[in-house]
C-alpha positions in Angstrom: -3.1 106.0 -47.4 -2.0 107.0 -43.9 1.5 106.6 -42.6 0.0 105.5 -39.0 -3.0 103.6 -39.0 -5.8 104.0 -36.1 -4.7 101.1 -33.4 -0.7 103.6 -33.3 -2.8 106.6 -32.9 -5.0 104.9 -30.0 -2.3 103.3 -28.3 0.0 106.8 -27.9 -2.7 108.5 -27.1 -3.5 105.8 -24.2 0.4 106.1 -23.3 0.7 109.7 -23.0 -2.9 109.4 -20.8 -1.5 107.2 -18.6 2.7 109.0 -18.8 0.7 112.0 -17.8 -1.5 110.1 -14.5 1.7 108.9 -13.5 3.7 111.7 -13.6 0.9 113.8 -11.7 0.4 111.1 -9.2 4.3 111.1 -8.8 4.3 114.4 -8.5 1.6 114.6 -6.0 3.1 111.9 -3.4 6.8 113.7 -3.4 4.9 117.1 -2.5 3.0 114.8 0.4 6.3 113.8 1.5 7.7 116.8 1.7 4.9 118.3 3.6 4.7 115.6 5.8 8.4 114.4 6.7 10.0 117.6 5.9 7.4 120.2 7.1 7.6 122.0 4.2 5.1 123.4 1.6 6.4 122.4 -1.6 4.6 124.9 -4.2 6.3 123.6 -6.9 5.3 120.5 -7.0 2.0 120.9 -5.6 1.8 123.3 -9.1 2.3 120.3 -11.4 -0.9 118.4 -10.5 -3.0 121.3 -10.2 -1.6 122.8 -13.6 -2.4 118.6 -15.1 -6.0 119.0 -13.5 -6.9 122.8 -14.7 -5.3 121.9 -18.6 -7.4 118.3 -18.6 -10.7 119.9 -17.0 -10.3 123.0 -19.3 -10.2 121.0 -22.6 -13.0 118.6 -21.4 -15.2 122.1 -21.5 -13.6 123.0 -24.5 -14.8 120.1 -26.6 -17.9 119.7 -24.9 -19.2 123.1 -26.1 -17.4 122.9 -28.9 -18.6 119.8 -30.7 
């Protein structure tokens, strides 16, 4: 017997999903802003979603040619 059952595993995996989305999409319209009110190129937080997007697209490969 399992301390968490399936549905707790699911729905934390959904959350973090979607904490993560957010936080790149957050991250992604103050770099805009910056950029575009401030005239200023932001490379730190233009890092963040890139960083999301190479990790996520990186493990997609991973267990594609994996499994």
């Amino acid at each position: 017997m399992s301390l968490f059952d399936e549905r707790f595993l699911t729905h934390r995996l959904r959350a973090t999903s979607i904490a993560g989305i957010a936080g790149g999409i957050l991250a992604v319209v103050l770099w805009f802003r910056h950029y575009v009110f401030e005239h200023r190129w932001s490379w730190e937080l233009l890092a963040i979603p890139l960083t999301m997007a190479t990790v996520k697209q990186g493990l997609l490969l991973w267990y594609r040619f994996r499994d």
